[in-house]
N, C-alpha and C positions, 0 to 999 in steps of 0.2 A: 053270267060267265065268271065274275069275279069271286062269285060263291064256289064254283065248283075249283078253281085254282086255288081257294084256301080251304076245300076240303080236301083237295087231291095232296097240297102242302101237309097236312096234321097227319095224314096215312103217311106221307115217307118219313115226316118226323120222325112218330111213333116206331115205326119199320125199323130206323138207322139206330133210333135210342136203344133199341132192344140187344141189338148187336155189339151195344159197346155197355149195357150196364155193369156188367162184370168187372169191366174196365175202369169202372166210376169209382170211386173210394172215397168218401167223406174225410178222412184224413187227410189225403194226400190233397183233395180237390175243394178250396174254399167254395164249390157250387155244389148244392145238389142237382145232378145231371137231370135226375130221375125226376125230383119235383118239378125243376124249369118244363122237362117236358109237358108231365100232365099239367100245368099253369097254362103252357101254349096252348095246346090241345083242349083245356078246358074255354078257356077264351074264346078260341078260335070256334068252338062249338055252340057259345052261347051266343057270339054276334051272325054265326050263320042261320042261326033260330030268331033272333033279333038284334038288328042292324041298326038300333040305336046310337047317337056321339056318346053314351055312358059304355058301353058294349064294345063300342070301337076304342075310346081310351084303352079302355083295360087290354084286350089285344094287344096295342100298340106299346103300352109297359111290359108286357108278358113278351112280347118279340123281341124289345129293348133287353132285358132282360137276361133272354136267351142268346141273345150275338153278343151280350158281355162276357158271357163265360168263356172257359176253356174246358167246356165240353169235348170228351171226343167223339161224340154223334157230330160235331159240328163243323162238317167238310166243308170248303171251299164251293162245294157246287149249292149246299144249301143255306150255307150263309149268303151267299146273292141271292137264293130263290125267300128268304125271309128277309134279305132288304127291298129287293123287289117290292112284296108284299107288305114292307110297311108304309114305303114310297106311295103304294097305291091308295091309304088308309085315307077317305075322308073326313078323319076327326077335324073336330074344330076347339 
């Protein structure tokens, strides 16, 4: 179940990043919006393939990551649903 809430997590990701890349500007924004996504997204794709602690690290710096920026994909409702999600992260 936990698989499918972090794959349903990476589709609104990706969904919300789309809607604001425009709005991203490497000048203006010390993050790349666009990389942190695919970073998540990527993560988030290779520990739902394999659920290894090396798998899950990386995830868990890739979400770390992503809720340090000032993204504007990064509303209020999915910054909880990615702390949520890293809360739930069994690394060790």
């Amino acid at each position: 179940m936990k698989k499918v809430i972090l794959l349903l997590s990476v589709v609104a990701l990706l969904a919300t990043t789309g809607a604001f890349i425009s709005s991203c500007d490497d000048d203006d924004n010390p993050f790349n919006c666009t990389q942190l996504a695919l970073d998540y997204s990527s993560a988030a794709s290779t520990y739902i393939t394999d659920d290894s602690n090396a798998n899950c690290l990386a995830l868990k710096d890739a979400i770390e990551d992503y809720l340090d920026s000032d993204c504007p994909a990064l509303t209020d409702a999915l910054r909880a649903t990615l702390q949520d999600e890293l809360e739930a992260l069994p690394c060790y």
